[in-house]
Structures are given as structure tokens and as C-alpha cells.
C-alpha positions, 0 to 999 in steps of 0.5 A: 785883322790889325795886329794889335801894337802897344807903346808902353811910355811918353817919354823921348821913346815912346813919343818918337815910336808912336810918330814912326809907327803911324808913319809906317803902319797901314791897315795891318797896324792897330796902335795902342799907346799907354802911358801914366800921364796925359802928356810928353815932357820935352825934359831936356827944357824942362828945368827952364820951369825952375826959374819960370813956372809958365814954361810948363806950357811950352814943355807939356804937349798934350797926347791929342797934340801928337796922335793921329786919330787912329792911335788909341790912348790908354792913360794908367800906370804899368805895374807888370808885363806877362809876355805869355798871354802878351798882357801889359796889367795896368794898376787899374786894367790891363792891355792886350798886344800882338806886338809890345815897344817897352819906352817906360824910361828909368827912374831916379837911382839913389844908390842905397844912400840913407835919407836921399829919397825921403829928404831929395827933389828929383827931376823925373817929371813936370811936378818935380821940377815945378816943386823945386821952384815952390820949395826954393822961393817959398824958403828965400821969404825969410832969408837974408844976404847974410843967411841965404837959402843953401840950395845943393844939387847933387850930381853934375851930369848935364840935368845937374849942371842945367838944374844948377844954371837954371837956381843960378838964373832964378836968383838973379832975375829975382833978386832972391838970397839963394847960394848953389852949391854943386856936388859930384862925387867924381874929380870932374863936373860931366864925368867922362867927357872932354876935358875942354867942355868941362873946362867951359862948363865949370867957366860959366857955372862959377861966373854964375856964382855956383859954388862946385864941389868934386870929388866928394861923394854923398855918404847920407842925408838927413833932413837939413845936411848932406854928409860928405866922404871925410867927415864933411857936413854940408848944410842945405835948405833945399836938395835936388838929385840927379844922380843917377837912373835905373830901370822900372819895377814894372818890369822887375818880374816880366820874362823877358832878359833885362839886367837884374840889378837894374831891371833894364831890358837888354835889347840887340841893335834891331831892338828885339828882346830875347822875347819876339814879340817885344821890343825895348828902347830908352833908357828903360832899355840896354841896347846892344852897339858896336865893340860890346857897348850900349847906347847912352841912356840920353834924349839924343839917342832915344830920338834916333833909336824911336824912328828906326824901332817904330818902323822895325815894329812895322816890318816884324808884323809884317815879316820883314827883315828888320834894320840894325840901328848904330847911335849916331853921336852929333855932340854935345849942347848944354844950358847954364841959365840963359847962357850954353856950351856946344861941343863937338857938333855935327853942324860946327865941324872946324870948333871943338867948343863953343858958347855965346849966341851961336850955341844959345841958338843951337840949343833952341833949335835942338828943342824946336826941332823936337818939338816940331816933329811931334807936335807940328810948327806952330808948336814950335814957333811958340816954344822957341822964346822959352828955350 
């Protein structure tokens, strides 16, 4: 009889796993995929929806676009995971499994900051980002060049940085009375990376006319201001957050070793938990590296990490020696509007930095490739335009 696998998200993770694991598996793998939506969201394209709401059509792909027929779809929420009787308990069932691949992914952190879950949009699904788009234009009705919409991004990591473009791109194909005001409580938008991509970054955002604010970390929010360190009040209209992630609650009492602060699983570099018969990749996960690190809770990771936990999936229900997994940093592409920043790419070894058509079309054939490894060419071909 099949072992029974259950792929817990469909995200970057669990849509890669689910891909490597129909790949790997014979008869002896049974596949069960369960997931809260429908869908899996390319999110690294996804605030392309910011400035045009058709792009969702490009950035959803339907779960029946992505199985094979022999993979079951379980669509409910996880609320707990009992690893004694290998029960996943949905908010409206439950899932029994041999073997379980926890990809649930991370939700917004808000760092215990008053008033920021209440009054901030978030960037964690389709309808976020859609409702970005309807709360910013429904609010430029009335405004005036003299009186614009203050839109406030808070985080200048790479969602922060893309959501930022993108509102600036909204307003100039528009036409709209909108200021962006970027916001990082650190001294440098992207934190922790090259000097000269952030140079190139801070370059594009402020020839798009996005105001940039570091060094200044978000103390509370309320309803119509954001109150900065040393006293400073900053007046928005509308408020985006992209500061930070942090682990599911879904897994906030399962027995299985995680990081009790954030409830991310720790997983070793073959993916195996402390429990044999789960593994974890993702952001919902801490997976061991070399020199005591972990992998970046980033889409590039999750991809690479996917293929090789599907088919470790694979050889432990089998009893098969499992293969240890090392991220594979390829660099750095990110959008600001239509225009991009590339750095430190694999394929452009001699430049460290580069913008113009060919970082442009470096990052359409990032999401095309993506695209086309889960849901086929064709698919693909459609998207590129949108990318």
C-alpha cells in the first residue's frame, strides 16, 4: 500500500515540492496537497497588481494547472498538526499522513508595534495586494497636486522597495495625485547588502520621485499618522507593511522543534525535523546551512530547497540515504516599476551591478522560468508581457 505524503502550502515550497515529488514518486507515493487557497501566487510578481489589477490572471495559476491527476487537493486552512497520530486538523477536517512536508510560509510580523495590524496593508496574498490598489485610487478622487494621497511603505526590503516602484508607476501612467514615501527603520534601504546595489536601488526610486526615509523606526500607528523615533509624525492616507515575517500559529503547539518565539520549525539540511516523519522547508521553516547559518527565507531559496525535499521525501519512504541541501545564492534582481536592478548574477559574472533592458529581461525570465516549471510554456509565454 502508497505511503500516504501531505504537502502542507502553495507557496514557492510547496508548489516546488508537490512538482519534484510527482517526479520522484511510483506507486509506493500517495500525494496529498492541502492548502488555504485554490491557487499559487508567483508573489515575487505579484505587486505588478498594484499598478494593474489584470495581472492577477498572470500571477494566480489554478491548483489543476499544476498536479498531475494522481495528486489529491485538500483546499482548508491548518490550524494544528498532531505528529502522534500524524494528524494535520484543518479548520474544517482533518488529513491523515505517513509522511508530512510543512511549506505553510510565514505571516506578517508586526513587532508588537500599536496600531500596525489594525490601520496596515499587508503583502501576503493576492487580495492584499489588489486591495492596495482599490484603497489608493478610490482615496486620489478627491486629492489635489496641492493635497495628494501620502502613501507610506514601511520596510525597504525587496517587497518594500517593489511595492514602492510599483505606487510610483501607478501614479505616472495615471496621471494620479499620489506621494510615496519609503520608510526603514535601519541607515540603508535593503539592509545588509551591497553598498553599490543599494546605491543603484535608492538611484531609480528617487528618479521616481519616491521620497526615502532610514534610520527612522515606526514607534505606533494610528488611523491617519505613523510616529516615527524622536518624536517625528508622518501623515499617511494609506499604509503598507513590509516589514518583517514570522512563523504560522498553525504550528504554534505541534511537537515538533521550532523557534518559540516564532514558531519557525528548525529543519537540518536534509530537511528532516527532530520528528522522522516530517519535514519542513520555506520561510515557515529555519533550515540548517553551513558555518551555523540558515537559509534566507527568500522565493530563490525555496525554489532550490523544493526540488531537492520532494525527492528526500521520496528516498525516506523508501529508506533511502537522503541528500544534504546547500543554498546556492545566484543574486540579486529587483523591480522598480517597469525599470530593474541586477547584481552579482550568476549569468553576468564580469559586472557586479547592472540596470537597463538587460536586468529588465533577466527578471521576466526569472518569473517565466518559474512559471514555466509548474504550469508549463504556454503559461508562461502569457505571462511574460506582464512581468
Amino acid at each position: 500500500m502508497a505511503e500516504n505524503v501531505v504537502v502542507l502550502g502553495s507557496g514557492y515550497a510547496g508548489t516546488g515540492a508537490i512538482k519534484a515529488l510527482e517526479a520522484a514518486g511510483d506507486g509506493d507515493v500517495g500525494l496529498t496537497w492541502v492548502s488555504d487557497v485554490d491557487h499559487h501566487l508567483v508573489l515575487h510578481e505579484s505587486h505588478r497588481c498594484i499598478r494593474d489589477p489584470g495581472v492577477r490572471e498572470k500571477v494566480v495559476i489554478p491548483v489543476e494547472e499544476i498536479t498531475s491527476p494522481g495528486t489529491s487537493f485538500r483546499q482548508g486552512e491548518v490550524v494544528d498538526i498532531d505528529t502522534a497520530d500524524r494528524t494535520v486538523h484543518l479548520a474544517d477536517g482533518t488529513v491523515e499522513y505517513n509522511y508530512l512536508l510543512v511549506c505553510l510560509g510565514s505571516r506578517t510580523a508586526f513587532f508588537g508595534i500599536t496600531g500596525l495590524r489594525e490601520h496596515a496593508h499587508t503583502l501576503k496574498n493576492i487580495d492584499d495586494v489588489l486591495g492596495i490598489h482599490e484603497d489608493v485610487v478610490s482615496r486620489t478622487a478627491e486629492a489635489t497636486a496641492a493635497d495628494p494621497v501620502r502613501v507610506v511603505v514601511g520596510g525597504a526590503g525587496l517587497s518594500g522597495i517593489q511595492t514602492a516602484g510599483e505606487l510610483a508607476e501607478l501614479r505616472d501612467d495615471r496621471g494620479l495625485h499620489v506621494e510615496v514615501v519609503l520608510v526603514e527603520g535601519l541607515d540603508q534601504i535593503l539592509p545588509g547588502s551591497d553598498p553599490g546595489l543599494q546605491a543603484a536601488l535608492r538611484e531609480r526610486l528617487e528618479r521616481r520621485d519616491v521620497r526615502i526615509r532610514t534610520g527612522e523606526f515606526v514607534g505606533k500607528v494610528d488611523d491617519d499618522t505613523v510616529y516615527l523615533e524622536e518624536s517625528i509624525e508622518l501623515p499617511y492616507d494609506v499604509l503598507v507593511w513590509t516589514g518583517g515575517i514570522t512563523g504560522r500559529e498553525a504550528v504554534a503547539d505541534a511537537d515538533i522543534g521550532k523557534d518559540e518565539r516564532s514558531n519557525r520549525i528548525h529543519a537540518g539540511r536534509t530537511f528532516r525535523t527532530d520528528d522522522d516523519r516530517v519535514f519542513a522547508i520555506g520561510d515557515c521553516a529555519l533550515i540548517d546551512q553551513p558555518g551555523n547559518d540558515h537559509a534566507p527565507p527568500t522565493a530563490q531559496a525555496a525554489w532550490q530547497a523544493a526540488a531537492v525535499a520532494g525527492r528526500n521525501v521520496v528516498r525516506a519512504v523508501r529508506g533511502q540515504p537522503l541528500r544534504r541541501w546547500t543554498y546556492d545564492d545566484k543574486g540579486t534582481v529587483v523591480s522598480v516599476g517597469e525599470a530593474a536592478i541586477a547584481h552579482d548574477v550568476s549569468l553576468a559574472p564580469f559586472v557586479d551591478t547592472f540596470g537597463g533592458l538587460p536586468a529588465r529581461t533577466l527578471k521576466k525570465a526569472i518569473a517565466a522560468r518559474w512559471i514555466r516549471d509548474v504550469a508549463g510554456t504556454g503559461r508562461a509565454l502569457r505571462a511574460w508581457s506582464e512581468m
